[in-house]
N, C-alpha and C positions, 0 to 999 in steps of 0.2 A: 410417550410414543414419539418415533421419529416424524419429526416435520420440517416436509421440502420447503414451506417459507422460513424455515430457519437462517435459511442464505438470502445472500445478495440475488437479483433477479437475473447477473451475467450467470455467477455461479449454477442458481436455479436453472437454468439451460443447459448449462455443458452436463449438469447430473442428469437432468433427464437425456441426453445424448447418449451420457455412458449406460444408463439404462437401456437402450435401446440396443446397442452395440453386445451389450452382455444376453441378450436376447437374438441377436445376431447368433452370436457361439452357441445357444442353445439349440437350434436349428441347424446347424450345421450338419452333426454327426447322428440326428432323428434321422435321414433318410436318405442316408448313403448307403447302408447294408443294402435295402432294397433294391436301388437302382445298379450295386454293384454285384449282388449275390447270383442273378444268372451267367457272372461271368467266374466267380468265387468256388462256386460248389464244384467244378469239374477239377480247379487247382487242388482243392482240400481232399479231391477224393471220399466225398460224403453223399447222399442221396439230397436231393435237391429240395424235400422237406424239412432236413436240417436247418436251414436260416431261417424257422422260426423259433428253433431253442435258443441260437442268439438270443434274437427281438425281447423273448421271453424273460431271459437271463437280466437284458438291459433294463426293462418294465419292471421285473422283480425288485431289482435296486432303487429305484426311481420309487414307487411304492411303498420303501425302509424309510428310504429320506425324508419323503411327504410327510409319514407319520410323528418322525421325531422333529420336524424341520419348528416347529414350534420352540422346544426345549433348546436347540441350536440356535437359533437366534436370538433369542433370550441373553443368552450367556457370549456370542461369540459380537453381535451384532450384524446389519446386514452385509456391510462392506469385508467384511472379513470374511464371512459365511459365502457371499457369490463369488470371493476373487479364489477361494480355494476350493470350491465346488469347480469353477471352470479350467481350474490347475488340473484338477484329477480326469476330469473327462480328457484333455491334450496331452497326460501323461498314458491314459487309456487307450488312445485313439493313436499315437506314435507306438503305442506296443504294437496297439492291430496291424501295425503295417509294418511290422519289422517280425514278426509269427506267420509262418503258411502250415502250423497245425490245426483243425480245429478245436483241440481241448484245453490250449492256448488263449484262441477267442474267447472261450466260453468264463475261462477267469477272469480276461481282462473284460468280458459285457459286467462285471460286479462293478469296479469302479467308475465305469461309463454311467451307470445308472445311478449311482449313487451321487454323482455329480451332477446330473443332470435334475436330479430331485431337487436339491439343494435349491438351483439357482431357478428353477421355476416357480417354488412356493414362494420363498422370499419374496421376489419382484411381482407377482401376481395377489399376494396381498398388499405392500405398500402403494402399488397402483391403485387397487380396487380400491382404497379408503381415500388416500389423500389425491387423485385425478380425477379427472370426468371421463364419460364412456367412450370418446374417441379416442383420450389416451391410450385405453385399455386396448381398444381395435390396432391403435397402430402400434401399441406395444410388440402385437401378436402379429400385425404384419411384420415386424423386425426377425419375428420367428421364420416369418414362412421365406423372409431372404436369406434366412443361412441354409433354410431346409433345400430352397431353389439353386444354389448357388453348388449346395453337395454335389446334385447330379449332373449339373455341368462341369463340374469339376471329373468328376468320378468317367462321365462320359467321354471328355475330352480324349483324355488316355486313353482309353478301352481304343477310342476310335483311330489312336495312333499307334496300335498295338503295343502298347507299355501293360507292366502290372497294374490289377487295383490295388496293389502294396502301396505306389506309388501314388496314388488319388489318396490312400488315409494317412500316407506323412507331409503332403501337402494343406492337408485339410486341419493337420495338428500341430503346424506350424504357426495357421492361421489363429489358431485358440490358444497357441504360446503369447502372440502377437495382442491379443487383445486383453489376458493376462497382464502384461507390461501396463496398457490403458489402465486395466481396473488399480493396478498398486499405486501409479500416477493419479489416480483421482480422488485420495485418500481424501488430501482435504477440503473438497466439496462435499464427503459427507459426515453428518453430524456426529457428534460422537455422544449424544445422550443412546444411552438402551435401548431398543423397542423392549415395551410395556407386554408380557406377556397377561393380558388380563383375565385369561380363564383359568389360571394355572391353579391361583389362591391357595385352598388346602384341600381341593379335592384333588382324589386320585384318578390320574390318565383313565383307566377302567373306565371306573363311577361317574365320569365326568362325558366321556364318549357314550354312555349306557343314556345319559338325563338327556347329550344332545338329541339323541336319535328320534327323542319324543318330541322333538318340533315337530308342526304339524309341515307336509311338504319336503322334509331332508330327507328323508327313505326314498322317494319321488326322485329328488335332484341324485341321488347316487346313483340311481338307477339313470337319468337321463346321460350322465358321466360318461359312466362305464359303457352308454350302448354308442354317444357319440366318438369316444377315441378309439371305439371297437371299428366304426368306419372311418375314422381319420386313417385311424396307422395298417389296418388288415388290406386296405386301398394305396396306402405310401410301401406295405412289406410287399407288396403281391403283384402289383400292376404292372410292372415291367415282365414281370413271368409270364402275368397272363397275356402279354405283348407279344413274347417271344413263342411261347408251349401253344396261342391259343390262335392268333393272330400274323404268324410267319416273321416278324420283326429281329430285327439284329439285334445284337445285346448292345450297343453303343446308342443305336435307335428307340430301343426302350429306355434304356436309363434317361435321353433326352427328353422321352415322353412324360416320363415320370415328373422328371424338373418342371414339365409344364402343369403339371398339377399343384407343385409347391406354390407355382409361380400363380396360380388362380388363387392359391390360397392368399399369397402377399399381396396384388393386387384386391382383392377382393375385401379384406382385410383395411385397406386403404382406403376404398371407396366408403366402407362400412363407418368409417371414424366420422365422414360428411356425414352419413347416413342418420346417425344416430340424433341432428340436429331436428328430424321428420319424422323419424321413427322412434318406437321403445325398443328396451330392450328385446321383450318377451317377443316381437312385431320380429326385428329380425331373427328371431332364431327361428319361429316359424317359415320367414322366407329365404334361410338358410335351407331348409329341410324339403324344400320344396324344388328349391334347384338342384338340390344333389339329384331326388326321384327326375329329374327335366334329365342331368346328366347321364344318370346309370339307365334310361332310356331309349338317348341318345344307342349308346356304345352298343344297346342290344339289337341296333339297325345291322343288316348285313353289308357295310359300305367302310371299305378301309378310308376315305376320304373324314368318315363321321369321326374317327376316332380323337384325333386332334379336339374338337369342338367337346366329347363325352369329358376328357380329362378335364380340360379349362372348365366345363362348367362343375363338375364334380369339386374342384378346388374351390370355382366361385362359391358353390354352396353351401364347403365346410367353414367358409372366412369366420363368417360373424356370428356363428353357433356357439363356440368356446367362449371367446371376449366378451361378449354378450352375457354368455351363465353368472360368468366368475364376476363382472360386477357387478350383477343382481344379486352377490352374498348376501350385501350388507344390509342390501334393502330387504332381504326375503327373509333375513334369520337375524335379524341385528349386528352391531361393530362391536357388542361386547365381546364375542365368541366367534367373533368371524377368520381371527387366525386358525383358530383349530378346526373349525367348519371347511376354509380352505384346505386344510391339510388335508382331511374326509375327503372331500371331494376330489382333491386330486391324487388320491391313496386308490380310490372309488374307479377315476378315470386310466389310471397305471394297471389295475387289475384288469380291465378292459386290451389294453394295451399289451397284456403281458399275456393273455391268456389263449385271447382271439386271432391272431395273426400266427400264431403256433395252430389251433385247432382247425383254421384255415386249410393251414399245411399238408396236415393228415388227413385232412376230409378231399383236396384237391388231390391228393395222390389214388383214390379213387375215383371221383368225381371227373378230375380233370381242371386245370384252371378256367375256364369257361365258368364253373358253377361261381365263382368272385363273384358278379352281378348280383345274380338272386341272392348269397348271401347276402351278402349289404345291403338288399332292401327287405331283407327279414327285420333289419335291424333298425335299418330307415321307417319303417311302421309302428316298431316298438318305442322309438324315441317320441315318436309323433302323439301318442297315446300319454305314456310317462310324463311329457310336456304338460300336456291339457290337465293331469290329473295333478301335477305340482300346484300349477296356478291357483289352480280351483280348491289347493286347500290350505295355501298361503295368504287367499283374499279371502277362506270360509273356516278361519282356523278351529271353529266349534262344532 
């Protein structure tokens, strides 16, 4: 298995740097369709439900990769597997902005996700084993600065009346750019294999059939899928419901939007101290707590509150995620904890791919307005799933 004390202790810094920075690009292009799709769908000439077949498309991909992302690193190792997983999303994301059809996007959302799969599993198991639980918080804040940075990016334009063609070949410039970084940082990392140790001779099948019967992994899939169902249906939607629900400009929403990312990276930050006081299980409970404080908030009748609904909704998704993913190792062991991550973020991708689309079609009756209460259908469900993982991870008989 790879190990970051394999280097020197300067080296051991600048890699986990580049880790962070490739977690940067990871972020980037999660949540710029949303913040740019109320200004997109009139271009493409499509019904404004459409930008969750993207979302969908992009989740789908992301969910192939998670699955095989085991057997890929195995064979390719890490440094090779994240510097061409983040090639493919910048080759992705320069289509999307050089295409104004939508059947176009809907090809290039495959290799968007499929790169994004890549470099998520990789780095979120090498962290969850060989770091401690701040790393992992600020891992995932390096996430929410690329996710933050999308919509001011994406905003910017809008609000200088340019295309949003023009925000995703900027934005795919930036992931060519860090591309460059990952090939330059070849030799800080190690060039032993990662150890796939669940592989052995059983088969993928038979082998995902035995894990299920841990006691608590049916629990954690389910907490997954119900937490990125409110990460991303809240990152696809909230600028809509800004604009359709709330009177907001689409330049205006996509900025708001950013300030949800940006709850999410600060919060994320805070969370890495956090962890010195707190367990893990502690914050994700007080994760789930603020978001219900948030989606609260935003169901006050006061355009003033809105601002505050976002920030705290981002505060309260921080340390829900970082939090799961390094309680793998502790909940289900490091023997099978690569392929457990992959589960779970196959678990949390179905979430992602399924819900932000079903959103869609349910708001085109509903109205965007009904965003709130969904989310805290699901904000109840996770809260339940939580308690009953714990309880039978500490009561595995």
């Amino acid at each position: 298995m790879t190990k970051v004390r394999s280097v020197s202790p300067f080296r051991k810094r600048l890699l986990l740097l580049v880790i962070y920075l490739s977690f940067i690009s990871l972020g980037l292009p999660d949540s710029i369709l949303g913040a740019a799709w109320p200004a997109m769908f009139d271009h493409l000439g499509v019904p404004v439900d459409y930008g969750g077949i993207i979302s969908m498309i992009v989740a789908a991909g992301t969910v192939i990769s998670s699955l095989l992302s085991g057997k890929i690193i195995h064979r390719l190792g890490y440094h090779l597997m994240i510097t061409l997983s983040v090639l493919t999303t910048a080759l992705a994301l320069m289509g999307f902005s050089l295409s104004g059809h939508f059947f176009f996007l809907c090809i290039l959302a495959v290799p968007l996700g499929l790169g994004a799969g890549g470099v998520d599993v990789a780095l979120n198991n090498y962290v969850a084993i060989h770091y401690q639980a701040r790393q992992m918080n600020w891992l995932h804040s390096f996430w929410g600065v690329g996710a933050a940075i999308g919509p001011m990016i994406m905003g910017s334009y809008l609000a200088k009346g340019e295309s949003w063609s023009t925000g995703y070949s900027t934005i795919a410039w930036i992931q060519l750019g860090l591309v460059l970084i990952l090939v330059l940082s070849l030799p800080l990392w190690s060039k032993k294999q990662p150890n796939e140790q669940e592989s052995g001779d059983e088969k993928p099948t038979r082998l995902i059939s035995l894990l299920l019967k841990l006691p608590g992994l049916k629990q954690a899939l389910v907490v997954f899928f119900c937490y990125c169902t409110i990460e991303a249906t809240f990152g696809m939607w909230g600028a809509s419901f800004l604009v359709f629900t709330k009177g907001f400009e689409t330049d205006q929403a996509a900025r708001m939007t950013s300030l949800y990312f940006l709850g999410i990276t600060l919060g994320r930050f805070l969370s890495g101290f956090l962890t010195a006081h707190f367990s893990n299980r502690q914050l994700v409970f007080l994760g789930q707590g603020v978001i219900g404080l948030g989606l609260g908030v935003l169901f006050l009748p006061f355009t003033v509150t809105i601002l505050l609904g976002f920030l705290l909704v981002g505060l309260g998704c921080a340390p829900i995620f970082p939090s799961l993913l390094h309680e793998t190792p502790v909940n289900f062991g490091e023997k099978h904890s690569q392929r457990i991550m992959g589960l779970q973020m196959a678990s949390a991708y179905v979430g992602i791919t399924l819900m932000p689309f079903l959103f869609g079609k349910i708001a085109y009756f509903t109205g965007h307005g009904f965003l709130l209460g969904f989310l805290g259908i699901f904000l109840v469900l996770i809260f339940g799933m939580t308690k009953q993982m714990n309880s039978k991870v500490d009561s595995p008989t």
